[in-house]
C-alpha positions as a Python dict, from the first residue, in 0.01 Angstrom:
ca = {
    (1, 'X'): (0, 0, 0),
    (2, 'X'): (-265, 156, -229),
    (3, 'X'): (-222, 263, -534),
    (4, 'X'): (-368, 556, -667),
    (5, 'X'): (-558, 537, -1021),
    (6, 'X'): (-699, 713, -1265),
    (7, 'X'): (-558, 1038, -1172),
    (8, 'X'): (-580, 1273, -1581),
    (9, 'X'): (-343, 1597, -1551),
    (10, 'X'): (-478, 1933, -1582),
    (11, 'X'): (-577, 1955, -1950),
    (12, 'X'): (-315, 2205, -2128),
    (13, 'X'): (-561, 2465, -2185),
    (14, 'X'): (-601, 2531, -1772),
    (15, 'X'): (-255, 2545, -1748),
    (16, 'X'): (-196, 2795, -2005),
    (17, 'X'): (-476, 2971, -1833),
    (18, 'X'): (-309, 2966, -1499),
    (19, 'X'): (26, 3063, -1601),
    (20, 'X'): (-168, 3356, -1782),
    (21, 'X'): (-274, 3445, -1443),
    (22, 'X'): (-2, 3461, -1266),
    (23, 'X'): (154, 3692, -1516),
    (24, 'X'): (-118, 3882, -1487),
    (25, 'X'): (-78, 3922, -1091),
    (26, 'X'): (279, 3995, -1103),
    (27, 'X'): (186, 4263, -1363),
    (28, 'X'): (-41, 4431, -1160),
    (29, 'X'): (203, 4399, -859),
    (30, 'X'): (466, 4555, -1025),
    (31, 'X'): (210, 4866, -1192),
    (32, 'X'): (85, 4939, -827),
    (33, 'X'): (501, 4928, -658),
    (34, 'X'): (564, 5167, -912),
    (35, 'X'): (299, 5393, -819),
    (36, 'X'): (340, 5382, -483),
    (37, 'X'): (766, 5464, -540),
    (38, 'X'): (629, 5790, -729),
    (39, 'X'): (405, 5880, -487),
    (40, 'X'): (680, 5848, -200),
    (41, 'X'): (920, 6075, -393),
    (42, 'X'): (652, 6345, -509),
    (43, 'X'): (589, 6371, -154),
    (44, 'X'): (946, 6399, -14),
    (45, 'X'): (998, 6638, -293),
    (46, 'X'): (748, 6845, -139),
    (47, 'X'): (817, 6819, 219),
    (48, 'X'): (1168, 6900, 173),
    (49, 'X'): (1188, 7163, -36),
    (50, 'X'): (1001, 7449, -200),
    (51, 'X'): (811, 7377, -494),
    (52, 'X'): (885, 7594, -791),
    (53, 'X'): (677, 7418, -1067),
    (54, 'X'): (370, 7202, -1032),
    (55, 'X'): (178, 7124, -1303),
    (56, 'X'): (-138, 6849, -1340),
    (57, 'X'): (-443, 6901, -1581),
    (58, 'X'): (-711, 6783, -1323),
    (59, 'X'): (-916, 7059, -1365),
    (60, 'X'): (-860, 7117, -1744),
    (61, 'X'): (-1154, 6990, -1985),
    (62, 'X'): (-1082, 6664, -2200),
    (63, 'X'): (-1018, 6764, -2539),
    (64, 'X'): (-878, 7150, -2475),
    (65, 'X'): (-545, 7270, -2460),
    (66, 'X'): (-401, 7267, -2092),
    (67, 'X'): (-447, 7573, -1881),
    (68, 'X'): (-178, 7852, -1849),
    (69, 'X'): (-216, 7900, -1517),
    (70, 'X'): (-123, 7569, -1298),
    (71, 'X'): (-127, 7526, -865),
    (72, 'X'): (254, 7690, -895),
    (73, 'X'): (385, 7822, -1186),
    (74, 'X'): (262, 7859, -1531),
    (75, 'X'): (290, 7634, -1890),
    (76, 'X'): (362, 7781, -2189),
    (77, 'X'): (182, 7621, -2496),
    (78, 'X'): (379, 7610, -2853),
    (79, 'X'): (165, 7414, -3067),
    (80, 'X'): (383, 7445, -3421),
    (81, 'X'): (228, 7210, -3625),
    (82, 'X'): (98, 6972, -3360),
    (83, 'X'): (-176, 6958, -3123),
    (84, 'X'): (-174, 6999, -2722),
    (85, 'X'): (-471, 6816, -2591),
    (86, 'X'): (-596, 6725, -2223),
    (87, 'X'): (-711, 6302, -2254),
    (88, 'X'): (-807, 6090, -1997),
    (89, 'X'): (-517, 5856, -1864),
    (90, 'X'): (-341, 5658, -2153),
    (91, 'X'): (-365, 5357, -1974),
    (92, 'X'): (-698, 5244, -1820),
    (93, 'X'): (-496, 5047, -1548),
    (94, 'X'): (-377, 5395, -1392),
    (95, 'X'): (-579, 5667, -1116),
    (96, 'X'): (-811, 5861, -1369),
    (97, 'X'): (-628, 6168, -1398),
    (98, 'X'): (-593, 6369, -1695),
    (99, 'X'): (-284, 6402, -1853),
    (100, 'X'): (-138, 6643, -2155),
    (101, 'X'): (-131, 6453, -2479),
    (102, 'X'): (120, 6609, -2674),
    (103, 'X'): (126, 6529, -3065),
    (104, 'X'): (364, 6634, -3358),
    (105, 'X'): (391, 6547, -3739),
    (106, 'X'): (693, 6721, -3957),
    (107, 'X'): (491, 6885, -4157),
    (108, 'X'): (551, 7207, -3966),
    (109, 'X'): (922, 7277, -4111),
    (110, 'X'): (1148, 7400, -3836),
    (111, 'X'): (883, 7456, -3576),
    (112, 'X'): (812, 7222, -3277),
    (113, 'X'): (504, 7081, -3091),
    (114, 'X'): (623, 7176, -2715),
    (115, 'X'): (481, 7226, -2352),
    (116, 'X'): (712, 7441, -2071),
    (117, 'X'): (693, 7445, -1744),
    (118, 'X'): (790, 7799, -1619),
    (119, 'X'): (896, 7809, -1236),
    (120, 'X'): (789, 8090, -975),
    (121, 'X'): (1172, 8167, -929),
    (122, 'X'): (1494, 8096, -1148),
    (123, 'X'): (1863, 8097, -1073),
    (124, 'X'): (2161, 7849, -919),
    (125, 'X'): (2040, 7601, -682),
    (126, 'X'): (1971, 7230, -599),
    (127, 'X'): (1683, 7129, -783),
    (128, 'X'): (1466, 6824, -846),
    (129, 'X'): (1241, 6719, -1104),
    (130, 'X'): (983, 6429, -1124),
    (131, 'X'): (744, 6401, -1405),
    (132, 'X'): (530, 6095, -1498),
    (133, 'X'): (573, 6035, -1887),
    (134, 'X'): (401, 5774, -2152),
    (135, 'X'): (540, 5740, -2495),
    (136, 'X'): (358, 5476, -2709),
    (137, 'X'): (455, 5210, -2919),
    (138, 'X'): (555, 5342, -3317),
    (139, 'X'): (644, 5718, -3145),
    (140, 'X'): (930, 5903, -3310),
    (141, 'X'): (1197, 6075, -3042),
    (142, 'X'): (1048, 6229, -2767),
    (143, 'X'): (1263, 6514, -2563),
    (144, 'X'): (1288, 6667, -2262),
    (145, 'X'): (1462, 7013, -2232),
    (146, 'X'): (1609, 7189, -1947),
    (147, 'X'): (1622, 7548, -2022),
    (148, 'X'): (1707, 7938, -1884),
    (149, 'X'): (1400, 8112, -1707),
    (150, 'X'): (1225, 8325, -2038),
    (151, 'X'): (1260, 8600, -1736),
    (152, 'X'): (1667, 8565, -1730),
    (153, 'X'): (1874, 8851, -1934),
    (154, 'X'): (2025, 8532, -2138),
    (155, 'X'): (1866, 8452, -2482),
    (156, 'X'): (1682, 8169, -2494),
    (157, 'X'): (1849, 7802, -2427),
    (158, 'X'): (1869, 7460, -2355),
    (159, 'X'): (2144, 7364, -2146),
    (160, 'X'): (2085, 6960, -2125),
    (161, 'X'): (1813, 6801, -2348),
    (162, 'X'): (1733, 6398, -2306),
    (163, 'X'): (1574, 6218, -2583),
    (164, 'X'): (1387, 5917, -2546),
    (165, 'X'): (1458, 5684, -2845),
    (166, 'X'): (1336, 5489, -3063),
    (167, 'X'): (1509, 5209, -2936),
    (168, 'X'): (1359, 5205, -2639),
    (169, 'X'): (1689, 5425, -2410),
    (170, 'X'): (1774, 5778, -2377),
    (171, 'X'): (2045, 5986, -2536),
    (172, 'X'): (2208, 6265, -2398),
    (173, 'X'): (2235, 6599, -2590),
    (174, 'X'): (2235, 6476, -2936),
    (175, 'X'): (2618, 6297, -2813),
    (176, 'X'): (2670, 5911, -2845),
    (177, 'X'): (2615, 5902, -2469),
    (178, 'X'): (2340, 5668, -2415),
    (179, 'X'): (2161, 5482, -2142),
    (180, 'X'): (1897, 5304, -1931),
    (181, 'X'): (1590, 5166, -2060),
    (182, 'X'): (1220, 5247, -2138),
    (183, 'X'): (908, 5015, -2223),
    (184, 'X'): (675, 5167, -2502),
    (185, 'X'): (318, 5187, -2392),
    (186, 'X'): (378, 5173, -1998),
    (187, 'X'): (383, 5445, -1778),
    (188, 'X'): (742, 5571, -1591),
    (189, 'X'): (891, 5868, -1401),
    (190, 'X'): (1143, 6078, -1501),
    (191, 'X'): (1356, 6210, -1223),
    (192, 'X'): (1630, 6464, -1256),
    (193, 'X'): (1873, 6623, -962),
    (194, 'X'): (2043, 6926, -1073),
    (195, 'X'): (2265, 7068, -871),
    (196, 'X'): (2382, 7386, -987),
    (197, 'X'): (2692, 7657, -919),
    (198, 'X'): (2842, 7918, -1015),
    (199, 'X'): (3117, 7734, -1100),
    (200, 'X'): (2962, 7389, -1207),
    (201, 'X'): (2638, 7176, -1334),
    (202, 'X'): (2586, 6873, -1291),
    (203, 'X'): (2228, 6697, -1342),
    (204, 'X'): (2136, 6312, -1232),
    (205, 'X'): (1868, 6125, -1449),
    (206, 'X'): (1680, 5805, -1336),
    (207, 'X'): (1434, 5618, -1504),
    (208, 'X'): (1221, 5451, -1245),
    (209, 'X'): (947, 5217, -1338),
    (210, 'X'): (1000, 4871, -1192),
    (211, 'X'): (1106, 4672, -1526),
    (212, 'X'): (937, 4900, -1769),
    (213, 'X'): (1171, 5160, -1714),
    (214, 'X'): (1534, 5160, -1537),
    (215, 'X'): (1835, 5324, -1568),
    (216, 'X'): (2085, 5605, -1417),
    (217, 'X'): (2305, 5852, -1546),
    (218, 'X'): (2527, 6148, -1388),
    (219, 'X'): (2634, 6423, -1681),
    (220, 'X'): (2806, 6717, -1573),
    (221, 'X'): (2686, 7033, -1805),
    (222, 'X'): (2959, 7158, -2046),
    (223, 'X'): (3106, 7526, -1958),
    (224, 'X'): (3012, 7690, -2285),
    (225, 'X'): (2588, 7678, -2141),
    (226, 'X'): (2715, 7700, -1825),
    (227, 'X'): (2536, 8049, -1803),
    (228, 'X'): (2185, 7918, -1907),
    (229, 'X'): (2238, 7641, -1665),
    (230, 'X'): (2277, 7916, -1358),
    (231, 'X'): (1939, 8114, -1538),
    (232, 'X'): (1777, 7717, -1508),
    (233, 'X'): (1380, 7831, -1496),
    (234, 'X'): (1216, 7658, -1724),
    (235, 'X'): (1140, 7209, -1853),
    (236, 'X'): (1003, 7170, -2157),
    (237, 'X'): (848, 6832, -2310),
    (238, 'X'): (852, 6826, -2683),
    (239, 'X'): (863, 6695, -3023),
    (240, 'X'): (1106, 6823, -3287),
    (241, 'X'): (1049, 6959, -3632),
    (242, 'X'): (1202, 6649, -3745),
    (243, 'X'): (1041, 6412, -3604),
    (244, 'X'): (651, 6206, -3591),
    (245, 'X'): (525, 6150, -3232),
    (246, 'X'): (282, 6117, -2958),
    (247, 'X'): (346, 6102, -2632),
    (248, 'X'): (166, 6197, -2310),
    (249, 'X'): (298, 6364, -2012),
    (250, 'X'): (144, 6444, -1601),
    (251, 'X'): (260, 6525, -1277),
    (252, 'X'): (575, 6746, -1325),
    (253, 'X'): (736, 6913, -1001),
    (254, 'X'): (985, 7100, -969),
    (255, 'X'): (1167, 7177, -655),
    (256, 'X'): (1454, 7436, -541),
    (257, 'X'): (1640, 7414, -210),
}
């Protein structure tokens, strides 16, 4: 039998390169899943039900504020102290379309830095929302409201609000009630079911993202907003007047069975 001589391992810097590799394949396996799961859902969302809200910034110019008018419904633009701003995608790994950069300091007392998405129609129903979202690393809390139409007889509210935390999960109407799991500087979508009566609310909220992003939650909405909940018209992404963030948001539907 032969033996073999003379055979040197791979020196330890082309194995570090290699495993970098591979890490980097997997990455990029996992980004393009994850797009292709949103892009499944947005169009089931569509083909199933009517669309009430649908709001990109395609055809909005980098560095103004997003248009009023989107392909179904409109945005409403409160700037408080902060700054609305069409960008380029946050991450240069993504398709190149524009998304709303939305920026806050607390400078600005009790006011807010906030874009809503006002729906063609308002009222009980089965709704469900998808909206891509990026929060960086060092951002404060971001939130995402779910409020009565500004067209309903009610005064205006918030009948569920999720904040995305510091921490890295979200929290559920300013409760202890806490959940899932978000990675800063990656890209996930937010997807809420509402179904609502007029005798109950109940709303189902999924993180979905691969391993940047993952959790589920079912809250049912307390009685006392029950009424703003069955005047649901409006989502709003914001920052609050106590809080420093950035954050960047694209691609919110809405639909109403």
């Amino acid at each position: 039998m032969k033996t073999i001589r003379n055979i040197r391992p791979f020196p330890p810097q082309a194995v570090a390169l290699l495993a970098q590799g591979c890490r980097n394949l997997i990455t990029w396996i996992s980004q393009q899943l994850f797009l292709l799961i949103a892009f499944i859902l947005l169009v089931l969302s569509v083909a199933c039900n009517t669309t009430v809200l649908l709001a990109n910034f395609n055809n909005d110019t980098v560095g103004s504020p997003p248009s009023t008018t989107q392909s179904t419904g409109t945005v409403t633009l409160e700037t408080g102290p902060g700054s609305l701003t069409v960008v380029a995608a946050p991450n240069t790994d993504l398709p190149s379309n524009k998304w709303c950069r939305i920026t806050h300091t607390t400078s600005g007392g009790a006011l807010q830095t906030k874009l809503i998405g006002n729906f063609t129609r308002f009222g009980t129903g089965d709704y469900g929302m998808l909206a891509s979202l990026h929060i960086p690393r060092g951002a404060g809390v971001v939130t995402v409201g779910f409020e009565a139409s500004s067209q309903s007889p009610l005064p205006f509210g918030q009948f569920l609000h999720l904040d995305f935390m510091p921490e890295g999960d979200v929290r559920i109407d300013d409760s202890n009630v806490r959940f899932g799991h978000f990675t800063r500087d990656r890209n996930f979508v937010l997807s809420v079911h509402l179904i609502i009566t007029e005798t109950s609310a109940k709303a189902e909220i999924t993180l979905i993202g691969g391993s940047e992003a993952t959790g589920n939650l079912t809250v049912d909405v307390p009685g006392n907003v029950l009424r703003l909940a069955q005047n649901f018209g409006a989502v709003a992404f914001e920052v609050g007047s106590l809080h420093n963030a950035t954050f960047f948001v694209d691609d919110v539907i809405v639909t109403r069975k």
